[in-house]
Structure formats: C-alpha cells, structure tokens
C-alpha positions as CSV (number, residue, x, y, z in Angstrom):
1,X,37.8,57.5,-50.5
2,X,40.5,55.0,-50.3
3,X,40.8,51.4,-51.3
4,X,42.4,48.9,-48.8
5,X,43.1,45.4,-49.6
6,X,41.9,43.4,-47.3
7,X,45.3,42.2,-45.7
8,X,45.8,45.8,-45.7
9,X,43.0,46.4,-43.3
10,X,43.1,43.3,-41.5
11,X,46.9,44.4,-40.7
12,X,45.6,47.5,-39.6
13,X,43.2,46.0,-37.4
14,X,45.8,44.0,-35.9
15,X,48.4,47.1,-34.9
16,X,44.9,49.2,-33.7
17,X,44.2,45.9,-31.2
18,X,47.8,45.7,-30.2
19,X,48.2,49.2,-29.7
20,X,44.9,49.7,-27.7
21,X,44.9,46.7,-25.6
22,X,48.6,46.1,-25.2
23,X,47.8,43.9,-21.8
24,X,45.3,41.3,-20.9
25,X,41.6,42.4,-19.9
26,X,38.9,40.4,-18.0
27,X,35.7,39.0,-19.5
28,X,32.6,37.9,-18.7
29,X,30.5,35.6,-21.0
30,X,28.4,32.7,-21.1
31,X,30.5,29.4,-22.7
32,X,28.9,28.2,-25.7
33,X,30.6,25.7,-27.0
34,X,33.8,23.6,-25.8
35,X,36.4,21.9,-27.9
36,X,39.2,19.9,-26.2
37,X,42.4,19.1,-28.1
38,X,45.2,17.8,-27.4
39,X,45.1,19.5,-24.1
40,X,44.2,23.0,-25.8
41,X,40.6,24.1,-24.8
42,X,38.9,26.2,-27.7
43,X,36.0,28.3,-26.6
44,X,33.0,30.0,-28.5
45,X,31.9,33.0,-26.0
46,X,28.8,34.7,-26.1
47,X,26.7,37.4,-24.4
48,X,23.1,37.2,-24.5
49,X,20.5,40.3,-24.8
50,X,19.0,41.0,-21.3
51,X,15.6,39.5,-22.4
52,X,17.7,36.3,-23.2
53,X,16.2,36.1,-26.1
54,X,19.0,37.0,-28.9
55,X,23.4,36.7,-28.9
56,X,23.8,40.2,-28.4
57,X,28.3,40.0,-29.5
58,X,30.2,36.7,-29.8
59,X,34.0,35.9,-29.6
60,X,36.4,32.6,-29.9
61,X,38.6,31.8,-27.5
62,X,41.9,29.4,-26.7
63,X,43.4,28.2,-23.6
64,X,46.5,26.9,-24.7
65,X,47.6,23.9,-23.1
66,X,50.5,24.9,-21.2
67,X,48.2,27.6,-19.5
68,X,45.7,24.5,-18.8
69,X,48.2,23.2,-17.3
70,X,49.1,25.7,-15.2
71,X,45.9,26.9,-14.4
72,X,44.8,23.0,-12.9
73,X,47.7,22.7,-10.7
74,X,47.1,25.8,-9.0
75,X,43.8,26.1,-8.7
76,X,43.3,21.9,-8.1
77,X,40.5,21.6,-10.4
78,X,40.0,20.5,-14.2
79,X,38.9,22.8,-16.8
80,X,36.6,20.0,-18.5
81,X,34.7,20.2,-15.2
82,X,34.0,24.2,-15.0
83,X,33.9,25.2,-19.0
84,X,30.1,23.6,-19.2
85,X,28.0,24.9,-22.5
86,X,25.7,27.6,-20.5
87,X,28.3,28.6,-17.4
88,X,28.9,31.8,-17.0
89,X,33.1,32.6,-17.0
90,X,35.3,35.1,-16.2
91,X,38.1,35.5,-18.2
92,X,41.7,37.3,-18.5
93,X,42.2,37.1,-22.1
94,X,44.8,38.8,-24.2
95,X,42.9,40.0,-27.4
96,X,44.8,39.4,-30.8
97,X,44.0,39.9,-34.1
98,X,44.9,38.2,-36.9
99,X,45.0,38.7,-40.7
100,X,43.7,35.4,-41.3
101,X,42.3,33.9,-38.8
102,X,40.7,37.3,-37.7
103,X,39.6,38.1,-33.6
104,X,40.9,35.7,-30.8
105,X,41.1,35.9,-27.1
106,X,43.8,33.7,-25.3
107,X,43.0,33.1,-22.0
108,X,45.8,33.8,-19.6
109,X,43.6,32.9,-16.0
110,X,39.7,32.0,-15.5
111,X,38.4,33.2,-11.9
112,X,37.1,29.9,-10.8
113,X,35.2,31.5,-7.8
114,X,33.0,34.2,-10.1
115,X,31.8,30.5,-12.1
116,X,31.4,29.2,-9.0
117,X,29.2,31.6,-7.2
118,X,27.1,32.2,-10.2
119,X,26.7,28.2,-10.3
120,X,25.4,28.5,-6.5
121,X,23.2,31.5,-7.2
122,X,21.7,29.6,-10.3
123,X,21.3,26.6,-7.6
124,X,20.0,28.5,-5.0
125,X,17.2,30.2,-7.5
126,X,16.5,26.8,-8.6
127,X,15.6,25.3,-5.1
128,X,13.6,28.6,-4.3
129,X,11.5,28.2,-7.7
130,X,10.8,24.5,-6.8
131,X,10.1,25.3,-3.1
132,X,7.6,28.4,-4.3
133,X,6.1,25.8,-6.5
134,X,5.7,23.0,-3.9
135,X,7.7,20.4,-5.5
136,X,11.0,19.9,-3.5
137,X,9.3,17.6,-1.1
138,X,6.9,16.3,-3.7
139,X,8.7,12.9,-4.8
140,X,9.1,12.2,-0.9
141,X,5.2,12.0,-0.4
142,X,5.5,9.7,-2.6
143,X,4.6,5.9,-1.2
144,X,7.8,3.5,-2.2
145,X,6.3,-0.1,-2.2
146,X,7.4,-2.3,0.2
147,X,9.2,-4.9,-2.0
148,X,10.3,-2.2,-4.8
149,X,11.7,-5.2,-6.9
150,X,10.4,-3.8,-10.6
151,X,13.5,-0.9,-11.2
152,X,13.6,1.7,-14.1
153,X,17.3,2.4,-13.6
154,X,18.6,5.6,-15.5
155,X,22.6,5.2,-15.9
156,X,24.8,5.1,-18.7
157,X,25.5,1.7,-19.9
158,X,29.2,2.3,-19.8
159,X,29.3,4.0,-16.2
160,X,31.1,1.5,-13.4
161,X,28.5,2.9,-11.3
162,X,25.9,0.7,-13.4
163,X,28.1,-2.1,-13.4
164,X,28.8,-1.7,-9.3
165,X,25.1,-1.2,-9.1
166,X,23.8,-4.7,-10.9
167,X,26.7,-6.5,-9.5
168,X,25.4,-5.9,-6.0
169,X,21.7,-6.5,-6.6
170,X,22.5,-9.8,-8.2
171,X,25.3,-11.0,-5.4
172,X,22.6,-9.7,-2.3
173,X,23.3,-13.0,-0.1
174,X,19.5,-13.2,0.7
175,X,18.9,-14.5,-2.9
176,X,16.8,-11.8,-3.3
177,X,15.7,-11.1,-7.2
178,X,15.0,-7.8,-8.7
179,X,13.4,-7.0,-12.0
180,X,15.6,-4.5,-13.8
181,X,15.2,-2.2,-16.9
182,X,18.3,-0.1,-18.2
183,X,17.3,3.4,-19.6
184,X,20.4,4.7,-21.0
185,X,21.4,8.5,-21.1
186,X,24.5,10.4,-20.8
187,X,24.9,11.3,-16.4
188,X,27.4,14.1,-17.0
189,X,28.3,17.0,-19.5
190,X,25.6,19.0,-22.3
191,X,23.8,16.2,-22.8
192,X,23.0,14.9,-19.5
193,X,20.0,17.1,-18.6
194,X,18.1,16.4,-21.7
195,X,18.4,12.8,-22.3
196,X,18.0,12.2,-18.6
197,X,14.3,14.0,-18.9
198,X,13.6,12.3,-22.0
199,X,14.4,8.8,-20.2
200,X,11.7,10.4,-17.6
201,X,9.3,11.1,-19.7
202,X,9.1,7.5,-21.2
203,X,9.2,5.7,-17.7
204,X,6.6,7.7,-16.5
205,X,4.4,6.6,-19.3
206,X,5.3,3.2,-18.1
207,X,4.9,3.8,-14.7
208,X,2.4,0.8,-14.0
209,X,5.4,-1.4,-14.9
210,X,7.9,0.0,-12.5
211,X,7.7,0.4,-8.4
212,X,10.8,3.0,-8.4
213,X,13.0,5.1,-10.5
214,X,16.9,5.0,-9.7
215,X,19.1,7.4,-11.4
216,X,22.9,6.6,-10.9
217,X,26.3,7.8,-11.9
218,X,29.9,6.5,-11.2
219,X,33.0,8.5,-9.5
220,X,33.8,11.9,-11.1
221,X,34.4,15.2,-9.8
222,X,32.6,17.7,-7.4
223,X,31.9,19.4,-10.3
224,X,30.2,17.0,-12.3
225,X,27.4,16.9,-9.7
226,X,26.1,20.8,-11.3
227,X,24.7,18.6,-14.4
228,X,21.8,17.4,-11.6
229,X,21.3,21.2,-10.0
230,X,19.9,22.0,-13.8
231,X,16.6,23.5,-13.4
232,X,14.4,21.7,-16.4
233,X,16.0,18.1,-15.1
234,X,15.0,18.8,-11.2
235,X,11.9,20.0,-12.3
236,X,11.1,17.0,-14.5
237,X,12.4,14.8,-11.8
238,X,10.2,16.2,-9.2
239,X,7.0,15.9,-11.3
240,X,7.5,12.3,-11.1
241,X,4.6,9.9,-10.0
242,X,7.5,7.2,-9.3
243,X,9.7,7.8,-6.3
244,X,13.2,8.7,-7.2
245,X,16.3,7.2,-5.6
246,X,19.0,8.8,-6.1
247,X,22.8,7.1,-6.4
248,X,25.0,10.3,-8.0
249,X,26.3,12.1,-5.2
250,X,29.4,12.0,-3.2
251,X,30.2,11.9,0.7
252,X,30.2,15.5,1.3
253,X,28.2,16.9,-1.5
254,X,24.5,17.1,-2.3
255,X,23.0,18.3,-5.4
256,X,19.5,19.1,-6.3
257,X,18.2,16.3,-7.7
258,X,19.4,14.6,-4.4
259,X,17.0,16.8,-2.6
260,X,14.1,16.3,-4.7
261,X,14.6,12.6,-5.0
262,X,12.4,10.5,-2.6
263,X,15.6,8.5,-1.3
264,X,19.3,10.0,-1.8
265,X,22.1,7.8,-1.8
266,X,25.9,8.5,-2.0
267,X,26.6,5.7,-4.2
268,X,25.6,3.3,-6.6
269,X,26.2,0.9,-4.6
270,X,25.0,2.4,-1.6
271,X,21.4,2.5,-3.6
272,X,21.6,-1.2,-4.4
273,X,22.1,-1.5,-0.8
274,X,19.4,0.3,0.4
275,X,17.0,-1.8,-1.4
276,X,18.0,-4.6,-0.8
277,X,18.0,-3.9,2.9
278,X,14.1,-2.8,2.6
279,X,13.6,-6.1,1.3
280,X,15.5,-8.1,4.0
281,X,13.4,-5.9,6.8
282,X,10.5,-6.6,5.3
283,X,11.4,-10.4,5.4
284,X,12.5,-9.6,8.8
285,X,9.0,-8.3,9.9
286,X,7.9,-11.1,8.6
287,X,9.5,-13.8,10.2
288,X,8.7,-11.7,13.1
289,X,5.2,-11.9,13.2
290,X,5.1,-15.6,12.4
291,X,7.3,-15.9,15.1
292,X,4.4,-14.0,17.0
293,X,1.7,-15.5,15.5
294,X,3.1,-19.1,16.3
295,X,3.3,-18.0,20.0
296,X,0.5,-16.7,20.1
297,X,-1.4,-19.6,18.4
298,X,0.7,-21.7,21.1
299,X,-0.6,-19.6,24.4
300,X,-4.1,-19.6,22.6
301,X,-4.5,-23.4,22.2
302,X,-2.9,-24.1,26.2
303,X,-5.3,-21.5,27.6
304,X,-8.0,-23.1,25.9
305,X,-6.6,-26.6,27.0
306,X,-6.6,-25.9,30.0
307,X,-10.7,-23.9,29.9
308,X,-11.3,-27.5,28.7
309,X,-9.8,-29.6,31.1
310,X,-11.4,-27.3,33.6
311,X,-15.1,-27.2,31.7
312,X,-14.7,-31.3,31.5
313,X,-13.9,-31.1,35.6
314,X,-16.9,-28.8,36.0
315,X,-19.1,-31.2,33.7
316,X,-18.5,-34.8,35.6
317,X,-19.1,-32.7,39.0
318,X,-22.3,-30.9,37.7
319,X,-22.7,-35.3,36.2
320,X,-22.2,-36.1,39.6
321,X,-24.4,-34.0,41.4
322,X,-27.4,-34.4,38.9
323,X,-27.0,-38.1,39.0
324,X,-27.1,-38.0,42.8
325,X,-30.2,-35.5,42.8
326,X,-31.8,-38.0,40.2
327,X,-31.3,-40.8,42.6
328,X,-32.5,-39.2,45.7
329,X,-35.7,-38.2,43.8
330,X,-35.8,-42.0,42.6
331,X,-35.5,-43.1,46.0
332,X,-38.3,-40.8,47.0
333,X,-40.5,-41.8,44.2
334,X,-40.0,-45.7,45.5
335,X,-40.6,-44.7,49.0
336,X,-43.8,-42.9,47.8
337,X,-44.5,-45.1,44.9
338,X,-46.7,-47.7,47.1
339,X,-48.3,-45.1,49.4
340,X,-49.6,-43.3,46.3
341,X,-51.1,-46.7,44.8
342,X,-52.6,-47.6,47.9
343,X,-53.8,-44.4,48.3
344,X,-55.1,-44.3,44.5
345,X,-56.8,-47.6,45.1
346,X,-58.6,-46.8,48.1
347,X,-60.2,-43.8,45.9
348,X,-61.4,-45.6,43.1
349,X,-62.6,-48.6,45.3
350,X,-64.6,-46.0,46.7
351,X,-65.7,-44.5,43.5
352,X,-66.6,-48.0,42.1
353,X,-68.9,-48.3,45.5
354,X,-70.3,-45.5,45.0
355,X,-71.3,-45.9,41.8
356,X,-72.9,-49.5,42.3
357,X,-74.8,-47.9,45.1
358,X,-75.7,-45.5,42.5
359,X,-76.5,-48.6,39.9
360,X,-78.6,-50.1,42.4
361,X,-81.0,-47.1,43.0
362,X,-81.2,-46.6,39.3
363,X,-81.3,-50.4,38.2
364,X,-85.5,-51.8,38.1
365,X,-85.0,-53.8,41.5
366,X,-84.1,-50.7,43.4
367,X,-87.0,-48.9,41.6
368,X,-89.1,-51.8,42.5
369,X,-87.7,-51.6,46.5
370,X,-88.7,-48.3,46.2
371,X,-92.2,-49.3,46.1
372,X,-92.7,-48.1,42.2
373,X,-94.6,-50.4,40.0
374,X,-93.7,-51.8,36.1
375,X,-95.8,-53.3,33.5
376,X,-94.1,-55.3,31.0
377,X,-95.4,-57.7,28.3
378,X,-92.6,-60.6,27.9
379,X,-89.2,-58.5,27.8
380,X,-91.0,-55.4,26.5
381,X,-91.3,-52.8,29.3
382,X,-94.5,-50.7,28.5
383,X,-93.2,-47.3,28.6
384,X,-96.7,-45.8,27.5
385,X,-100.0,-45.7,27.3
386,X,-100.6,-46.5,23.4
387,X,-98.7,-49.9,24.2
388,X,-101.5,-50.8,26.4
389,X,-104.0,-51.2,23.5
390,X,-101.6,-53.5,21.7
391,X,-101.9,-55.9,24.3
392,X,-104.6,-57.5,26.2
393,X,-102.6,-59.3,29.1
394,X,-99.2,-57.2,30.7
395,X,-97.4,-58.7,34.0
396,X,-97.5,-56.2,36.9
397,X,-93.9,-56.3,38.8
398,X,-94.1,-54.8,42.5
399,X,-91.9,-55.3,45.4
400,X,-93.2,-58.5,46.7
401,X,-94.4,-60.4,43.1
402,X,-95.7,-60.2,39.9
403,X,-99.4,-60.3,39.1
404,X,-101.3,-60.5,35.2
405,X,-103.4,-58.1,34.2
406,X,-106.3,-58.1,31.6
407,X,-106.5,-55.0,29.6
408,X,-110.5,-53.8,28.9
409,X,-110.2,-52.7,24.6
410,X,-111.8,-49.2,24.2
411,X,-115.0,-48.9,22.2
412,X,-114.0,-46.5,19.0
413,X,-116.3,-43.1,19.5
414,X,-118.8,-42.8,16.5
C-alpha cells in the first residue's frame, strides 16, 4: 500500500475535482449560516435527512463580491435579503479544491425564483396549517377595547418605525394620552422570529395590564417581510388573548402575521393613526349623544311645559265649574234652608203636643178625669194594701174632691 503525504493527496484531490467538474454545477441546499464581508457573502450549506432530523452532507460556500455585485444589479434585489439561515437556495457553483483550505463552492449565479417559490410554498403551507387549525381569523374575534390606550408595543428600540410610531401618538392634536410599554426584539433577520415570540409570551402573561399588542417595523425591503410568514411566530401570534395590530407591512405586500393580526396596518405610523382615530370617534360618539341627549332633555322639558300649562288651564276650568256647582247648591240650600226649618218645627211642635196630650192622660189629674180614684196619706200615694194598716186616716182624691177616710185595724187571728 502506498503512503501519501497529505499535500500529496490533497493535490490529488484537487486535479480529480478539476478534472471531473471542469464547469460550474447547480445546487440545491438549505443556507445555514451567513457571513458578510466586505461585500463577500460566505455561506455554510447543508442538506438535511428527509425525516429532518440529521445534516445528511454539508459544504462552504463564497460569493465573491464582484459576483454580488453583479448578481444585485441584474436581478434588482440584495443578497442580505434572500440568503436567510433556513431558505432553501439554488446555486451555480464552481467546485474547487484546495490543499489547505480544502472543499469550496464559488457561487457564479443564485436562481432567485427557485428561493422564491419555495418561500411561497412554505407560506402557503403555513396559512393552510393555521386555517386547518382555526386560528387565522382567531385574533380578529378578538374584542379591541374601545379606548385601547394601555399598548405593549413590540419594535426594536433603534427602528425609525418606533421612533415615527411614538412621535405620532404623543403629537395626536386631540391631546389624547396613551400608556406605552416598549418590548424590544430584533423585527428582521435569524433572530426575529424567536425574540419576537418570546416578547409574546411575557405580554401575554401580563395581559391584564395591556388593551392591545402592536408589533412594528420601519422601511426595508419586500423581502424582509418573510421573517413574519415564519410558521412558530404566526402561530404564537395567533394564540394571542390580546388583539394584534399590525404596523410591518408595505403598500402592496401582506405577510402572514398581517393576516392573523386583528388590525393590519401599512405603517408605523399608519397604526399610531388608527388608534388614535378610534379614540377621536369614540369622543365623537360621544359628543354626539350629549348633543342628543341635550335635545332631547330640551323637547322633554317643552312638551312637559306645555302638558302643564295645559293641566293648570284644565284645573282653574274644572275650579271654575266646581265653584259654580258649589254655589248653585249653596243657593239651593238657602232657598230651602227656611222651608226645611219651618217644616222641621211644625213636626216637633206637633210631637211636643202630642206628647203633653200623652202627659195629661198619664199625669194623676187625667187619671182622676177619668173617673179613677187615689188614696194618699200626706204626699205618700198608697200603692198597696199593707200600707193601709200603717195608717188609720188616708185622703180619698176623686174627680170632684177629696174626702178622709177612717181605716177599721184588723183583729190578729188566734
């Protein structure tokens, strides 16, 4: 067996490379890592088993900048915006070897269309797993409070889109004052996703202190919008108890978070906008049912002025007529008055005849007149028999005189 030193059979490696792939092949892979340079874009390509589960072959790869360079002014996009950490590429690469730096794959042209497309399937699979799950609508059932003045507000602190946001809330010209809490996180790139769902995570803990969520981002490419089409950030987002409104997209474009978010807004400022509008109709609504109410209280009070004025007309008539009854029934009662006396007179001077006639019969004259006798003895009117043997003189009364009488005393039987 021979022995090779290894420059030996690294140079051999090298001339087998060269002489079996003398002219650039293309390549598909998943981008792992990105490093930019001074222009020059260093790549760490992988290919992942079909489970997913394991880095089935692995590669480096350079796009010099003069190829960027290129490559940007044709195709009118940046290559920051495409090579994303888990986007799938596909590469023309011219495959080199060398003895110290071992295998390398310099990228001549990327196929911006196969990234693309596979970015839109990916997005499309996404909205059909949150539709199948019943969560693409579920932040919009959500009920935004009326006055949503207490704001969780997702944004990185160094974003102009933060800054345009605050700067319009603050400057509303209705004076209108919003209570806002900063939750920072990276809104574009690898890190966007996660730090985003972990800012989620701790305001829906907190979600008593908040009325809405707003998640905004400043200008930047079309492209920078496929951070918020990631699945595990629109899921988390739509698993929210807070409505989301949304301030990242642009004019034209929409991404998913957009559609999961209760509200969607173009721009920052277009968010900051929108609630302060649903504040000033709020106060509008207001002002028009006191405006209501007031007219309503005004039309209340002269219909009942005027049921007054018409019950006090009513009353001095009813006054009137009952006053004129009462004085008619006077006027009988005065006409009447000294018939009824007379009349009430005549009866009981009749009565009071009658019942002297009656005295008389009953009194001891008419008894006497009657031609009934009494025996008295002084004032003492003998009433019976037993008196009689008290006494031995009593005074007869009759009609025409008196008479004494001597009374005979019984003899007591033995």
């Amino acid at each position: 067996m021979s022995t090779y030193r290894l420059f030996e059979l690294n140079t051999f490696i090298r001339r087998f490379v060269a002489l079996n792939l003398p002219e650039p092949v293309w390549v598909k892979a998943e981008v792992a890592e990105v490093d930019e340079r001074r222009g020059h874009y260093y790549l760490a390509l992988m290919e992942k088993t079909e489970d997913g589960q394991e880095i089935a072959a692995q590669a480096k790869a350079v796009i010099w900048a003069r190829t960027a360079n290129k490559w940007q002014r044709t195709n009118k996009l940046l290559l920051k915006d495409l090579l994303q950490a888990g986007r799938e590429v596909h590469l023309q690469v011219q495959v080199s070897f060398h003895e110290r730096f071992g295998l390398q794959l310099q990228v001549q042209d990327l196929d911006a269309n196969y990234t693309l497309g596979v970015m839109a399937q990916q997005r499309q699979r996404t909205i059909d797993e949150l539709t199948a799950a019943g969560l693409l609508q579920a932040n919009k059932m959500l009920r935004l409070a009326m006055v949503p003045q207490r704001l969780a507000v997702i944004s990185s602190p160094a974003a102009a889109g933060w800054q345009d946001f605050m700067a319009q809330l603050r400057d509303n010209p209705y004076g209108y004052e919003f209570e806002v809490q900063l939750f920072p996180a990276a809104v574009q790139g690898t890190q966007a996703s996660p730090e985003i769902r972990r800012q989620l995570r701790t305001i829906e803990r907190r979600r008593d202190s908040f009325d809405a969520v707003v998640i905004i981002r400043g200008g930047g490419a079309r492209m920078d919008l496929a951070d918020f089409d990631e699945k595990e950030l629109c899921f988390a987002a739509a698993q929210m108890t807070l409505p989301i409104i949304s301030g990242i997209g642009h004019e034209t474009d929409q991404s998913i978070m957009d559609m999961v978010a209760h509200t969607a807004l173009k721009t920052p400022t277009a968010a900051a906008n929108f609630l302060i509008d649903r504040l000033h109709y709020l106060d509008q609504q207001l002002a028009g049912a006191r405006q209501t109410i007031a007219q309503q209280t005004n039309q209340l009070v002269q219909r009942k002025a005027f049921e007054l004025a018409h019950l006090g007309e009513q009353l001095k008539f009813q006054q009137k007529q009952l006053l004129q009854k009462e004085a008619w029934k006077l006027e009988q009662y005065t006409q009447q008055l000294p018939v009824m006396v007379r009349r009430r007179l005549h009866e009981a001077t009749a009565q009071l005849e009658q019942l002297q006639q009656f005295h008389q019969l009953l009194s001891v004259e008419g008894q006497l007149k009657r031609g009934f006798a009494l025996l008295s003895v002084g004032d003492e009117i003998i009433r019976a028999g037993s008196q009689l043997a008290q006494h031995e003189e009593v005074t007869l009364h009759l009609k025409d005189g008196t008479t004494t009488l001597h009374t005979t005393p019984q003899t007591k039987k033995k």
